[in-house]
N, C-alpha and C positions, 0 to 999 in steps of 0.2 A: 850713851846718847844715840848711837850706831844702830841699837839695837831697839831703842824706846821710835825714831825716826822709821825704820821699818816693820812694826808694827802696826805706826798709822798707815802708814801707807797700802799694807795689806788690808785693813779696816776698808779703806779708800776704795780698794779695788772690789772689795767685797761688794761696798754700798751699792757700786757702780754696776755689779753684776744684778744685784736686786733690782734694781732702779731700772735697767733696761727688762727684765724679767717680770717686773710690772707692768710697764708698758705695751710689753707683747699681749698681756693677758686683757689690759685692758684696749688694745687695740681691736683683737677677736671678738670681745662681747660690745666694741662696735661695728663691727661687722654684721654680727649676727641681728643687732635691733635693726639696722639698714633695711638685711634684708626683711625682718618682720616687717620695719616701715613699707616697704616698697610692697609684699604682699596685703597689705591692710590697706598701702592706697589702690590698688590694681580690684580687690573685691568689694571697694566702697565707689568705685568708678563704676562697676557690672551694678552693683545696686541702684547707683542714680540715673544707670540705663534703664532699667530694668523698671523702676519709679515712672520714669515717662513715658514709656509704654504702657504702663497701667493709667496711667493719667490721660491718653487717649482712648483706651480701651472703654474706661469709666466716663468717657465723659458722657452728658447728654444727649446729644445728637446720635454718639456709635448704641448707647443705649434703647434709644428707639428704634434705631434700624433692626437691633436684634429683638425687639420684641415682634416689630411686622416681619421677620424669617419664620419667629417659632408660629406667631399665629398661622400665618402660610402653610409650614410645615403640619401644622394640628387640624388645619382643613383638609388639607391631602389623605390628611389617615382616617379622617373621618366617612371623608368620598369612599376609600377605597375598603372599609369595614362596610359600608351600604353595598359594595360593591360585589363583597363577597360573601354579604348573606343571603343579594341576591344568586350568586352563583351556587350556595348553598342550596338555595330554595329550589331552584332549576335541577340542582344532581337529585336531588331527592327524589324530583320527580320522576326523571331518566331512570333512578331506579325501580322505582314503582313501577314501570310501565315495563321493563325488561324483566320482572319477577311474573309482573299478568302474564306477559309471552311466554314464558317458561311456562309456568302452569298451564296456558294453551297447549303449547309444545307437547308438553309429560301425559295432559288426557288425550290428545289427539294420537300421539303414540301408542297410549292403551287401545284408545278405538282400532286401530292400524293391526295392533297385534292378533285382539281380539278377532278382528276379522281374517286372519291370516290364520286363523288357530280352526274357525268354525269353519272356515269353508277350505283347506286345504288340508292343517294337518291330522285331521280325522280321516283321510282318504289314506286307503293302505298303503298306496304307493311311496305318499309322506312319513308315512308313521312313525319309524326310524329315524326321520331328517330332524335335527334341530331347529329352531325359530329363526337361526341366524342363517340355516340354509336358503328359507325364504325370503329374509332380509337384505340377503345378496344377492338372491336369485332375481330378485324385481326390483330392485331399487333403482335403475334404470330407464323402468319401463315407462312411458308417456301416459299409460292408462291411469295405472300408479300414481303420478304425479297428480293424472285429474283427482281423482279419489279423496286423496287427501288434502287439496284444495278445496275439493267442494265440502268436506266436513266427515263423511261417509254416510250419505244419508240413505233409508233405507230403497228408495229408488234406485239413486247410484249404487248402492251395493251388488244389489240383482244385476243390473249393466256390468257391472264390473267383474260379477263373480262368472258369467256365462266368458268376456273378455279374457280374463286370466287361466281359467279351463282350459280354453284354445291356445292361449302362451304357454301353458303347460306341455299338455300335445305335442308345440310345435320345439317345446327347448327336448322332450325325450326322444323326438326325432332326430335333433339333431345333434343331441349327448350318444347317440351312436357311431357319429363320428368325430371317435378322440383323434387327436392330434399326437400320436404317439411318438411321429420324429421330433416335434418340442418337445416331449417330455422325458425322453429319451438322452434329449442333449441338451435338457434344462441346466443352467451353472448353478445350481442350489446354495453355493457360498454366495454373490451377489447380491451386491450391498441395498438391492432392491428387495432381495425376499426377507434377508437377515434384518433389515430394518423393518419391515415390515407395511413397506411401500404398495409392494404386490404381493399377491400366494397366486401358487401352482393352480390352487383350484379355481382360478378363472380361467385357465389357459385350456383348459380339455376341450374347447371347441375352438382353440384357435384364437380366440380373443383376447384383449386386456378387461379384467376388472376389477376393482376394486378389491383391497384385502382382505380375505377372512379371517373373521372375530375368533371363528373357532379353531382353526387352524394355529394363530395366532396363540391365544389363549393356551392351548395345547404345547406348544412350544416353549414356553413361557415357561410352565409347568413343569417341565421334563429340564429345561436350564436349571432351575432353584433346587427339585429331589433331586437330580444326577452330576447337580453340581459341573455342569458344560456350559460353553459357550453358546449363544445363540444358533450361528452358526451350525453347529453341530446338532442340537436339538431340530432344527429345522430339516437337519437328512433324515433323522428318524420318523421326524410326522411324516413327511414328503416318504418317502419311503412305501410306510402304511399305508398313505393315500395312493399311491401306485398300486399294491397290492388288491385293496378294495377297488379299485379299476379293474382290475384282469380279473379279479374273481366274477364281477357280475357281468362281463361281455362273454 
């Protein structure tokens, strides 16, 4: 009986152990629905937020407000497309008129040269000089200036051509006197000649002028074949041009 008595009992304790080992299981998967509940009610709350927001958004009234924003906004773009075919129409023109001037520019240039050609560098003393010697040599000058304001008409030319004879004259009088302590203690590296702000060859009478193209150009020349600095290319032309100084004094 001892032994039939302890039997159940251990049966008992068994049940007992199941019985609480169910209800731990089914305590967790109340747990877990809880918390689904609580997330299912927390994103059905953002919904019926989110519902009356749409429900003023939709309604009639915000509805018409937003169609008089868009029509507003659709006039505005429309103003400013007139706006800017007028501005369109106005560049065009701007260009037209700055392409006439250039082409003014480019024959009046030719006439300019032409004339510099017929009446100077056919004289022996020019023969030798390049176009851009003359180019620099008068560019300056007030005569000059009228010349090619007035068009170069054949009138003016005459006036002009007896005018610059005389300037001629008077610049070979005074290319007799070089400035040889400037050139002597010209800085040749200075970031005026190397940029090519100024050249030497305005200076042999003491003055400032304007850079020469050929000087320039030459320098230019002698950097890319010898593969040197600006700089240095500009002692060698400088140089030359010194040399062609003392030979013809």
């Amino acid at each position: 009986m001892d032994k039939i008595n302890q039997k159940f009992e251990e049966l008992e304790r068994k049940n007992e152990i199941h019985k609480r080992i169910d209800l731990r299981l089914e305590n967790t998967k109340l747990k877990e629905s809880l918390k689904k509940k609580e997330k299912l009610e927390e994103e059905l709350g953002m919904l019926k937020s989110e519902y009356e927001e749409f429900k003023k958004i939709a309604s009639p009234e915000t509805v018409e407000q937003l169609k008089e924003e868009t029509q507003k906004k659709n006039e505005e773009i429309e103003k400013l497309k007139i706006q800017f075919k007028v501005g369109a129409s106005e560049l065009e023109e701007s260009f037209a008129r700055i392409k006439n001037l250039e082409d003014e520019y480019k024959k009046l240039k030719e006439k300019f040269e032409g004339f510099l050609r017929a009446n100077f560098l056919k004289q022996e003393r020019y023969s030798d000089k390049p176009l851009s010697f003359l180019l620099t040599a008068f560019e300056d000058r007030k005569e000059l200036q009228a010349e090619i304001k007035g068009g170069f008409t054949e009138k003016n030319n005459l006036s002009s051509s007896t005018k610059l004879s005389a300037t001629l004259s008077e610049s070979d009088e005074e290319e007799k006197e070089i400035n040889w302590d400037y050139l002597n203690n010209l800085d040749i590296e200075s970031d005026e000649y190397k940029n090519g702000v100024r050249c030497y060859c305005g200076e042999i009478k003491g003055i400032t002028a304007k850079s020469c193209e050929s000087h320039k150009a030459k320098a230019k020349s002698l950097a890319v074949s010898k593969k040197i600095g600006m700089a240095e290319a500009h002692k060698i032309v400088f140089a030359e041009f010194k040399e062609d100084l003392e030979s013809e004094v």
